[in-house]
C-alpha positions as CSV (number, residue, x, y, z in Angstrom):
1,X,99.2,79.3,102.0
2,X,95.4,79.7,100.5
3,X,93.8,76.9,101.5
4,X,90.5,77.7,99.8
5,X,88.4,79.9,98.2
6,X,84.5,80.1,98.2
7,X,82.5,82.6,95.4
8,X,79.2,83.2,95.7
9,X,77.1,85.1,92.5
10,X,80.2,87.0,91.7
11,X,80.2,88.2,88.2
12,X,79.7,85.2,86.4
13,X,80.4,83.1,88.8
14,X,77.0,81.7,90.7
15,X,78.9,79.1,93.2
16,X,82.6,77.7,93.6
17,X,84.2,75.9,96.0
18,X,88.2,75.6,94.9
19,X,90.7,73.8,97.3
20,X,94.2,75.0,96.7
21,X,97.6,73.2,96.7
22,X,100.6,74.1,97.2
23,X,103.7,74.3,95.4
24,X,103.1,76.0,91.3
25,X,99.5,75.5,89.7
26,X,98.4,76.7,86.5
27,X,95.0,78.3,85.5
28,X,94.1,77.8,82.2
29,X,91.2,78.1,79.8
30,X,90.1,79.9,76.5
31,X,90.0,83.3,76.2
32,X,86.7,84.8,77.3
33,X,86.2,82.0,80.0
34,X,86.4,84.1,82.8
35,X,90.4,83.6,83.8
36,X,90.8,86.6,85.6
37,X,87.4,85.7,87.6
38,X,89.6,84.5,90.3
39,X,92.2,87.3,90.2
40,X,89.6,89.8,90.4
41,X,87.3,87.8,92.9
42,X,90.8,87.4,95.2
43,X,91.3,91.2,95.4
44,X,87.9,91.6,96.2
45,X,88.3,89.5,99.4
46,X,91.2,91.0,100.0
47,X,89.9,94.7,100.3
48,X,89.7,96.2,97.0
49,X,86.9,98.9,96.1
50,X,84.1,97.2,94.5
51,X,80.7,98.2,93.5
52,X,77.4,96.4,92.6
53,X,78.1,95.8,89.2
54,X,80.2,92.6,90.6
55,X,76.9,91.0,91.4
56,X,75.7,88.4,89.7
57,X,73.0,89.4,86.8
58,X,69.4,88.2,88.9
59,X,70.5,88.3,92.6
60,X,70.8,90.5,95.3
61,X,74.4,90.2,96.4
62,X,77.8,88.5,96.1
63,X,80.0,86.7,98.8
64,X,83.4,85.7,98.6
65,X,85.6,83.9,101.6
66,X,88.9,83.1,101.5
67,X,91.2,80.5,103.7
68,X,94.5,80.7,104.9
69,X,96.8,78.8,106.6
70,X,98.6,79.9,109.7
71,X,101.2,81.5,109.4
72,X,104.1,81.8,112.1
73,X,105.0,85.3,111.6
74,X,105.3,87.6,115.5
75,X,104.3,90.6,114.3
76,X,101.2,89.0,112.2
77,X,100.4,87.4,115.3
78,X,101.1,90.9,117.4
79,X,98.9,93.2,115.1
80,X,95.6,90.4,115.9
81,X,95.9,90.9,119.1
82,X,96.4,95.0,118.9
83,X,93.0,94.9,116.4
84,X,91.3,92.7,118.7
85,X,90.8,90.1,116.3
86,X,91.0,85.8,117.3
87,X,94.0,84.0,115.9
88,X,94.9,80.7,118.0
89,X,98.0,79.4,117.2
90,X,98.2,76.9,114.8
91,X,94.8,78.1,113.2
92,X,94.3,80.0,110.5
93,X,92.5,83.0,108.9
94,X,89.3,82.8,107.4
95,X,88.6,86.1,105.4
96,X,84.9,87.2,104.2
97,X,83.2,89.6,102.2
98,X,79.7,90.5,101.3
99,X,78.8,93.5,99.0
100,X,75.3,94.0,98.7
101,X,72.8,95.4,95.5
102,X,72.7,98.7,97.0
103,X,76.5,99.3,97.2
104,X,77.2,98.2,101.0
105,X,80.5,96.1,101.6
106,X,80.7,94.1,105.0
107,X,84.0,92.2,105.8
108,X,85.1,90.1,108.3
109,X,88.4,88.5,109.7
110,X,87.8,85.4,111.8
111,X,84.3,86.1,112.4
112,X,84.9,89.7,113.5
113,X,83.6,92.6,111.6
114,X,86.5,94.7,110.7
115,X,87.0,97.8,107.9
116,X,88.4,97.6,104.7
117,X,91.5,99.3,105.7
118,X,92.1,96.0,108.2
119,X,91.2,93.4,105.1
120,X,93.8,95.2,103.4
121,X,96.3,95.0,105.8
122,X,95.9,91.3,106.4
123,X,96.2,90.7,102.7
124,X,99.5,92.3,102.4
125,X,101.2,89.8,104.7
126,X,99.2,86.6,102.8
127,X,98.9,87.1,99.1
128,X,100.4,89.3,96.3
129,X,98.5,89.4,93.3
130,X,101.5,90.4,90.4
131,X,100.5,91.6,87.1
132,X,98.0,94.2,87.7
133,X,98.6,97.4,88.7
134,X,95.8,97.2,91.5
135,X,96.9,95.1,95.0
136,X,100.8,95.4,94.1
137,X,103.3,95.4,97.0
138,X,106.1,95.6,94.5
139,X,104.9,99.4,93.3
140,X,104.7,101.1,97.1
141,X,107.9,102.3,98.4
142,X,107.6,100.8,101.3
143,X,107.3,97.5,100.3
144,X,110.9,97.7,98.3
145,X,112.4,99.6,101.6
146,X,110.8,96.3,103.4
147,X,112.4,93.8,100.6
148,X,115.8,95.3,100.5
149,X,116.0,95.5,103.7
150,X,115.0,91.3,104.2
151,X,117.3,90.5,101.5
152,X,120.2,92.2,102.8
153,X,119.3,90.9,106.0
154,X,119.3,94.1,107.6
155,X,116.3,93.7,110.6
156,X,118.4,94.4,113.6
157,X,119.8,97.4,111.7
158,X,116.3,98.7,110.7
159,X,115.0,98.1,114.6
160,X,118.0,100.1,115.8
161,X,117.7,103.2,113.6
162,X,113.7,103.2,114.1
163,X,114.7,103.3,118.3
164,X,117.4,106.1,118.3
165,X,115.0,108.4,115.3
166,X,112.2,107.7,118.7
167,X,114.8,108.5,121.1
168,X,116.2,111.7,119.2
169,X,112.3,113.0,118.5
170,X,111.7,112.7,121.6
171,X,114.4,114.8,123.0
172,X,114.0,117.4,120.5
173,X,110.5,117.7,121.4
174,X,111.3,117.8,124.9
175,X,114.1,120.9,124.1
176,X,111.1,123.0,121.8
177,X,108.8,122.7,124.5
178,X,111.5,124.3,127.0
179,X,112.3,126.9,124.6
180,X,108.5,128.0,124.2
181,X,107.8,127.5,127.6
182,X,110.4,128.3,129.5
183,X,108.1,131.7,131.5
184,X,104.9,129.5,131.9
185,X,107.1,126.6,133.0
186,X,108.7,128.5,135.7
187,X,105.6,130.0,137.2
188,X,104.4,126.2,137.0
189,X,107.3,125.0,139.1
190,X,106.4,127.8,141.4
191,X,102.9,126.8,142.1
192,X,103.8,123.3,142.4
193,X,106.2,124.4,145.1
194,X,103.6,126.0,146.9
195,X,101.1,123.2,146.4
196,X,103.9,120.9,147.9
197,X,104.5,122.8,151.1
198,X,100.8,123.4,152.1
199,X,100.5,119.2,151.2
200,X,103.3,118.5,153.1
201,X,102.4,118.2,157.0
202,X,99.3,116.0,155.6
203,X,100.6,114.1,153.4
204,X,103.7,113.1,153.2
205,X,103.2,110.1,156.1
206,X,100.3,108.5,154.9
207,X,100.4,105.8,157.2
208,X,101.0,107.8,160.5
209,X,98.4,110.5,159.1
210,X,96.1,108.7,157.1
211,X,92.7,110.1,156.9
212,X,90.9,106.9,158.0
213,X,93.0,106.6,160.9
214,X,92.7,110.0,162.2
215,X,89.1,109.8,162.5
216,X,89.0,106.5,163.9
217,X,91.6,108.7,166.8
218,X,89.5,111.6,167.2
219,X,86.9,109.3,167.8
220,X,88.3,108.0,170.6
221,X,89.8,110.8,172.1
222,X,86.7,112.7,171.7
223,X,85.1,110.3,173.6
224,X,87.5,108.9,176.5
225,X,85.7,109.8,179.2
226,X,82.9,107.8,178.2
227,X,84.6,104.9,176.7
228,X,87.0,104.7,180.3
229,X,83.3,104.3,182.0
230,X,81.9,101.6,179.7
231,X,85.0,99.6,179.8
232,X,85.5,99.6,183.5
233,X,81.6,98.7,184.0
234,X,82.2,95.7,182.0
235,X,85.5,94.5,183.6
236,X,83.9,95.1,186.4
237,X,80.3,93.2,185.6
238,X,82.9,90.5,184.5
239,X,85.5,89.9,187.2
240,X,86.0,92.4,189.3
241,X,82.1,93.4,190.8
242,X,80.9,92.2,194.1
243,X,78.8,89.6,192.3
244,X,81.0,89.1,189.3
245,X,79.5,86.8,186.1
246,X,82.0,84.8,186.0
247,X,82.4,83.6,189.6
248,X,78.2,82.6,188.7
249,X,79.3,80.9,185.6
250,X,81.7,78.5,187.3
251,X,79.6,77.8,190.1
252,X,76.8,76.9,187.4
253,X,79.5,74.7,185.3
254,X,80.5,72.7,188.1
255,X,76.9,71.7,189.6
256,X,76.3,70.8,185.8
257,X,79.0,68.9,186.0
258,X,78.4,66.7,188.5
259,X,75.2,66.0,187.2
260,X,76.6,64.8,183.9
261,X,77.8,62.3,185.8
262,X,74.5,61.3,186.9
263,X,73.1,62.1,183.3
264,X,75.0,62.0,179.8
265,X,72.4,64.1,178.5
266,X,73.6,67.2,180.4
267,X,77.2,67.1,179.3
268,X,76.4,69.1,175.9
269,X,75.3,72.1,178.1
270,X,78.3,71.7,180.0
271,X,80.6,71.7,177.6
272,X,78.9,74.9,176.1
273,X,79.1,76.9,179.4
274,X,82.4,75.7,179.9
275,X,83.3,77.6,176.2
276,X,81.1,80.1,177.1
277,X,83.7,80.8,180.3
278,X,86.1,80.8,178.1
279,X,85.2,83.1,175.9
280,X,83.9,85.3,178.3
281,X,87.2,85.5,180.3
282,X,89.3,86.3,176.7
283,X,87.1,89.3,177.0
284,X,88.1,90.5,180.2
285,X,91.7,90.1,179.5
286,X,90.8,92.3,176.4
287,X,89.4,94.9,177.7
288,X,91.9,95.5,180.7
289,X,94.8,95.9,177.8
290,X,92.3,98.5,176.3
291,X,91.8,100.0,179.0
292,X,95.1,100.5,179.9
293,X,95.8,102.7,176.4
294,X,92.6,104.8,176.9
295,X,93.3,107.9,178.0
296,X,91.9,111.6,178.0
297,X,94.6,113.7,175.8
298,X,92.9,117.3,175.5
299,X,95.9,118.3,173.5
300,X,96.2,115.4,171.2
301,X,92.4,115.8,170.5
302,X,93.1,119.7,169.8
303,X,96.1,118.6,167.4
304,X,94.5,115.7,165.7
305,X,91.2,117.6,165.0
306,X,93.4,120.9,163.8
307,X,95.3,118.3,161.2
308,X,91.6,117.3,159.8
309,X,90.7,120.3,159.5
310,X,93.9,121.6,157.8
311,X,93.2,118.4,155.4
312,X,89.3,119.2,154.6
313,X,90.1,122.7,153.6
314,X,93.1,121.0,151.4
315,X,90.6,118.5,149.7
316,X,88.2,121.2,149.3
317,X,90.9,123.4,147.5
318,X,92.2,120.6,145.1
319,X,88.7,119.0,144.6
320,X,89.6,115.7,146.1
321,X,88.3,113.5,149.0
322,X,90.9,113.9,152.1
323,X,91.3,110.0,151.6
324,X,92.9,110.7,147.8
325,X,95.9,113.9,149.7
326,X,98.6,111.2,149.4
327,X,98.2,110.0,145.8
328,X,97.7,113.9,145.1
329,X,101.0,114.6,146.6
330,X,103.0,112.2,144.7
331,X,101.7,113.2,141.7
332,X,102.3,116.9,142.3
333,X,105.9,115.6,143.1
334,X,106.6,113.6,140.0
335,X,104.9,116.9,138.0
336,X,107.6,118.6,139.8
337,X,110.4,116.9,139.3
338,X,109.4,116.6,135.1
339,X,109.2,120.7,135.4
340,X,112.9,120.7,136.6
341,X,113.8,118.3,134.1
342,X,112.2,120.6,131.5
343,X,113.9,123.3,132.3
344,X,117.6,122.2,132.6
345,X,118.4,123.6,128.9
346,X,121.7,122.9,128.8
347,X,120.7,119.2,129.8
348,X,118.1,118.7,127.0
349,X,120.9,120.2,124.5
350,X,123.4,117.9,125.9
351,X,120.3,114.8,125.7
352,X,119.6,115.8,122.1
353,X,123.0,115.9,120.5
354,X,123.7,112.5,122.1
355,X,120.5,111.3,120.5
356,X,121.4,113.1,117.5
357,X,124.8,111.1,117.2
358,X,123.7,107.9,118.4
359,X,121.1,108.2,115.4
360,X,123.8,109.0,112.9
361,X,126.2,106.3,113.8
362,X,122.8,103.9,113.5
363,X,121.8,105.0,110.3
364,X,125.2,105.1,108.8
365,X,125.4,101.6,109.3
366,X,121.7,100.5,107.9
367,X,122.9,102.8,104.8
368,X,126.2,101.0,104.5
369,X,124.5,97.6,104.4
370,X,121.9,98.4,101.8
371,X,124.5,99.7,99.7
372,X,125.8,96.3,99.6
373,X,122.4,94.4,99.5
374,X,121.4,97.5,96.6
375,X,124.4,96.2,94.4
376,X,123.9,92.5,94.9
377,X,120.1,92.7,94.8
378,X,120.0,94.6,91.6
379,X,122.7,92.2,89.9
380,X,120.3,89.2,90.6
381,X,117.2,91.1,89.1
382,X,118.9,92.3,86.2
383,X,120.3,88.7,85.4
384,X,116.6,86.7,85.8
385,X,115.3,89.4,83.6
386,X,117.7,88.7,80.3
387,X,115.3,85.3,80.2
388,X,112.2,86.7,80.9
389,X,112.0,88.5,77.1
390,X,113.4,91.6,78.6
391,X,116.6,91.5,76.8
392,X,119.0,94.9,77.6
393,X,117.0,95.4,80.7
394,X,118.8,96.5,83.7
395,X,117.6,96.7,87.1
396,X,119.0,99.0,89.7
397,X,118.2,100.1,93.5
398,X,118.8,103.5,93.9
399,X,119.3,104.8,97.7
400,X,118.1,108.8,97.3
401,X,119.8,110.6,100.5
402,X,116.7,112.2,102.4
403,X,117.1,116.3,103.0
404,X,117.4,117.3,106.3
405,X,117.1,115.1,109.5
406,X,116.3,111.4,107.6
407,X,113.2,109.7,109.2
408,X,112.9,106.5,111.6
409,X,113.6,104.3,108.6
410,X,116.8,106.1,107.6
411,X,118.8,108.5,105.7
412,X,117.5,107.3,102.6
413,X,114.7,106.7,100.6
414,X,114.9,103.6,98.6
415,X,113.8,103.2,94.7
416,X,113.8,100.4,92.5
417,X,114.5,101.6,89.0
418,X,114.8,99.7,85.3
419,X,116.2,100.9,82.1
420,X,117.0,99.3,78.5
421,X,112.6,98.6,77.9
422,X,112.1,100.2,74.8
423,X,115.0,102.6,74.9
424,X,113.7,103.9,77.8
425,X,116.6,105.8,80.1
426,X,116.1,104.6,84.2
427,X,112.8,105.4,85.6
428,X,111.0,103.7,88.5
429,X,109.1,100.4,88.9
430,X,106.2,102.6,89.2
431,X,106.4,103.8,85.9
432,X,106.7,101.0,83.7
433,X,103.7,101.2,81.0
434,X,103.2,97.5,80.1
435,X,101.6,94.9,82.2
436,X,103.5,92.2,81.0
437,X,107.0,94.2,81.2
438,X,105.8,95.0,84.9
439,X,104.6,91.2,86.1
440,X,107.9,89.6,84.6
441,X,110.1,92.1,86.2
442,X,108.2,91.2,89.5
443,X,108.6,87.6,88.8
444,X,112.4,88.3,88.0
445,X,112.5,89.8,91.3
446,X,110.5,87.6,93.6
447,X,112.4,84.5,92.1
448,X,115.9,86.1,93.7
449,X,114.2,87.1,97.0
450,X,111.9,84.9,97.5
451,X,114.1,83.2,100.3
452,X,113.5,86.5,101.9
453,X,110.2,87.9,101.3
454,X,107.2,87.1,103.7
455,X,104.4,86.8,101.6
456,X,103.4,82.8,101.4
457,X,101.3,83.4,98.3
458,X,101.6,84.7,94.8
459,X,99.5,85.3,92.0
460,X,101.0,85.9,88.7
461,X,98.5,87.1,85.5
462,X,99.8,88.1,82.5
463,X,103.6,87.0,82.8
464,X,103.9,85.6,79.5
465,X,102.4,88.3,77.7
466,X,104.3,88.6,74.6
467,X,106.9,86.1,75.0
468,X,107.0,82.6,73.3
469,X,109.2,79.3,72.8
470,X,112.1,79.1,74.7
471,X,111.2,82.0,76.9
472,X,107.7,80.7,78.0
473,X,109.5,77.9,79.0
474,X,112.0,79.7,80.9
475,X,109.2,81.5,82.5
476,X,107.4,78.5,83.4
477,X,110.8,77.0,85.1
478,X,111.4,80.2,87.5
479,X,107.6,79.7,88.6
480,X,108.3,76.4,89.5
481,X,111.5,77.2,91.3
482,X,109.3,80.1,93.0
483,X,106.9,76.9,94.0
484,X,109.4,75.4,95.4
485,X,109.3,78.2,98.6
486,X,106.0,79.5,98.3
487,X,102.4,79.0,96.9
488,X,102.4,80.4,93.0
489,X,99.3,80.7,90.9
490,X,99.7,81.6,87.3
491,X,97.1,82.4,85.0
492,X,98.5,81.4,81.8
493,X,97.5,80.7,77.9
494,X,100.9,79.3,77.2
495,X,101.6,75.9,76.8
496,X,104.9,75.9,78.2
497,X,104.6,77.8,81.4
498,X,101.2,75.7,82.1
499,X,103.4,72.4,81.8
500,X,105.9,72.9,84.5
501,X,103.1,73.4,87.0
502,X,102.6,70.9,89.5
503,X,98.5,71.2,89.2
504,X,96.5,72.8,87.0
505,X,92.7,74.4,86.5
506,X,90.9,75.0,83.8
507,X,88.3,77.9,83.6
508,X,85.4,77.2,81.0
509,X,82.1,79.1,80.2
510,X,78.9,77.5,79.6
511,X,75.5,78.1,79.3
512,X,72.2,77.5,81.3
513,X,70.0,75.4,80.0
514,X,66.9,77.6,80.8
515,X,65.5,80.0,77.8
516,X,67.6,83.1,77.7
517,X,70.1,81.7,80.3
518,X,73.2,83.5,80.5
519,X,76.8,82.2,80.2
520,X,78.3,80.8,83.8
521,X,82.2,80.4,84.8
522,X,83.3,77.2,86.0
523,X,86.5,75.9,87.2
524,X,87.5,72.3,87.0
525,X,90.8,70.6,88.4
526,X,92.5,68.5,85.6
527,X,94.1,64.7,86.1
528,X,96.7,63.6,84.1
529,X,94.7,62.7,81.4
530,X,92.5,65.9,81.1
531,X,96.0,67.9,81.6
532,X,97.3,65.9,78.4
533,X,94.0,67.9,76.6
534,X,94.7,71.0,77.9
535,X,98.0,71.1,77.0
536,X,97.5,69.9,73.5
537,X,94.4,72.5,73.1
538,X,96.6,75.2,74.4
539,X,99.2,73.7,71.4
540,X,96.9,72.9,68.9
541,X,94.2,74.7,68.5
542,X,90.3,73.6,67.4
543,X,91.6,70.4,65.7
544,X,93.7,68.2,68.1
545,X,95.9,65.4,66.5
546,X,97.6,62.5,68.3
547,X,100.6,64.2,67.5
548,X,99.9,67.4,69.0
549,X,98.4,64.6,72.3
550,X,101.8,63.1,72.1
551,X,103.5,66.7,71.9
552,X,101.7,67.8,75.1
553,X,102.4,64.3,76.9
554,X,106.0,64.9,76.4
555,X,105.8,68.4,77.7
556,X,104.4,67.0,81.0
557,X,106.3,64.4,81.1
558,X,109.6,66.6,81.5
559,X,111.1,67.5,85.3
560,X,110.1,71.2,85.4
């Protein structure tokens, strides 16, 4: 839910701090106090245009941060992490805005500077704002898709259409590439085939023929004569000389010896002659293995140094280090073996009809179950809205059949519609004129799918617009019912609707004291006894009686 909201020199507004509840609250006040100060400063945060006439008269900008709640949502939590943006789990999101004299906005989400377009985005899945045209979920097509779609509890449906509409793209893609590029294809595949053979001898066995390990060969070979010389010197300096070092070594090891025995002091230097013998001798058993492998091949130099060469002239050709022919030679292979794919026509035909059907059978069933939710959904809204003052008024989901192929949400694009307003014949959500008409027909339906929709936090202005008595009343009830689910926020001027919230605020203006001060918005959270005031003000008008305190005492007094 909103957890709280901080405005700094916004409009009239020079500093508030207001901590949110949950459940229904009611903001009240006199007409003029500056009501729709927390409507407007909520959208602001939330990524609507603004400009610098929202400043504060006298200072040099305005700042508005909103809390949130956490909410356990997967794909709220997957679209942080694709932005980039912190969110722990368990914590929640701390929105802020700044716009400055000269015009600039600067927003951030969890600390991190982010655009407008990404404010936005987070908004839609915390708060709707109902009632004004500006920030309405309700009004986008997508959004009644999305509802009608939760309500009828279609998600696996939706998730199975959006795949096979990917899958069938994809393979039509695949089959208009072929078609216009079947010629340059083929002489692709071609040179590929070419490219393959030539690679082939030096790169298909990577770790027989590795580039490394050649040279490390030809090295050897190139130089066995020399290497046979050394390594016999040294066996023979070793162990196999007429004066060999070893025989020395342990003649020297055991004359130390025995003097260890005459002094302790000289065991250390025996015991590191002794490992010095040791070591030496794992030397000599080492190097008559090696020599055993060396060897003077003429023709196995000739062949290894003709395979570098053939590699060199390869790397220089394809512009890559000798080292990278392997990785090269995959690659060309996998290229190759795309091309043949590509070029298999009757394949991709077979691919795409199979697509093609698989998609159909998919999206017949997401249609047939939105047919159903369509009937039920519009049934509930139409009901809710016989008690919201909109007497005769019908509303109904109209599913209008896509031409052509249908997209990856469907065959069909989804409308909500109302008649009976005024006359008026059906004609979409979008189009309906009044404010009031338009925030009590989205109250009507967030009441019936509010066990379905995702948004934690509503704000309702101007629902009772034109509506008194009994019907305020009734008004008042649903948003309490809505507050039983989610967070709902009502500014309000009847009596009625404000008693059946479970908290309540009223918005005042007063004046600075300073000469030529100007007027100031402030917000205060009302107790029992200050709600009893407000209520009987909102009854009563200027004069307030004990009976109209009594009235309003009753009014709160009754279970909403």
């Amino acid at each position: 839910m909103l957890c709280r909201l901080v405005i700094r020199d916004f409009v009239l507004v020079e500093s508030l701090e207001l901590d949110f509840q949950p459940g229904f609250g009611a903001l009240t006040g006199e007409t003029g106090a500056g009501k729709s100060l927390l409507i407007d400063a909520l959208a602001f945060v939330l990524g609507e245009r603004a400009d610098a006439g929202l400043i504060r008269s006298g200072t040099q900008r305005a700042e508005v941060t909103a809390e949130f709640d956490a909410i356990q949502n997967p794909e709220f939590q997957a679209w942080f992490a694709e932005q980039e943006i912190p969110l722990e789990p368990g914590e929640g999101v701390l929105i802020r805005r700044v716009l400055e004299a000269a015009g600039r906005s600067r927003a951030f989400v969890n600390g991190v500077p982010v655009t407008l377009q990404q404010v936005r985005a987070v908004g839609e899945w915390l708060l709707d704002i109902h009632g004004q045209h500006a920030h309405q979920s309700l009004l986008r097509v997508d959004a009644q898709r999305q509802l009608l779609d939760d309500f009828g509890q279609l998600q696996k449906e939706v998730a199975a259409v959006a795949e096979s509409w990917r899958t069938w793209s994809s393979a039509r893609q695949l089959l208009e590439e072929a078609g216009k590029r079947s010629g340059d294809i083929e002489a692709r595949r071609d040179a590929l085939a070419w490219q393959l053979k030539a690679l082939a001898e030096v790169a298909n066995d990577e770790a027989d023929w590795g580039w490394q390990a050649m040279g490390e060969e030809q090295s050897r070979l190139a130089n066995a004569t020399s290497l046979i010389e050394i390594v016999q010197g040294t066996i023979d300096a070793l162990g196999e000389g007429d004066e060999p070092l070893l025989s020395l070594l342990s003649r020297l090891e055991h004359r130390l010896k025995d003097g260890a025995g005459m002094d302790v002091r000289l065991q250390e230097p025996t015991d590191l002659l002794q490992a010095a013998h040791n070591e030496l001798s794992e030397a000599l058993t080492v190097l008559r293995r090696h020599l055993d492998r060396l060897d003077v091949d003429p023709a196995r130099l000739a062949e290894v140094e003709r395979r570098m060469g053939l590699m060199l002239d390869l790397a220089r050709k394809h512009l890559v280090e000798p080292v990278a022919l392997p990785a090269l030679y995959r690659q060309l292979q996998h290229d190759a073996e795309q091309l043949a794919d590509a070029t298999d026509i009757a394949a991709l035909e077979a691919r795409v009809a199979t697509a093609a059907q698989a998609y159909a059978e998919a999206a017949g069933r997401l249609t047939k179950g939105r047919e159903k939710a369509a009937k039920a959904l519009g049934k509930g809204i139409s009901e809710a809205m016989q008690d919201l003052a909109l007497g005769g008024g019908q509303c109904r989901i109209v599913l209008q059949p896509f031409d052509g192929d249908g997209s990856a949400h469907g065959n069909e694009r989804i409308e909500f519609q109302v008649s009976g307003l005024a006359g008026s014949d059906w004609r979409p959500l979008s189009k309906v004129v009044s404010g009031g008409e338009l925030s009590r027909i989205s109250l009507a339906i967030q009441v019936v799918t509010s066990a379905c929709s995702a948004v934690p936090t509503l704000i309702f202005d101007e629902v009772d617009v034109g509506i008194g008595g009994g019907v305020a009343e009734v008004v008042g009830r649903l948003l309490a019912k809505l507050g039983e689910r989610r967070q709902v926020l009502c500014v309000t001027h009847l009596p009625q609707v404000a008693a059946c919230a479970g908290w309540q605020w009223q918005v005042s203006k007063e004046k600075s004291g300073n000469a030529g001060g100007v007027f100031r918005s402030k917000v205060s959270t009302l107790d029992d006894a200050a709600r009893i005031e407000e209520i009987a003000r909102m009854l009563g008008g200027v004069e307030i009686t004990a009976r109209t305190r009594a009235h309003a005492a009753e009014m709160l007094r009754l279970e909403p």
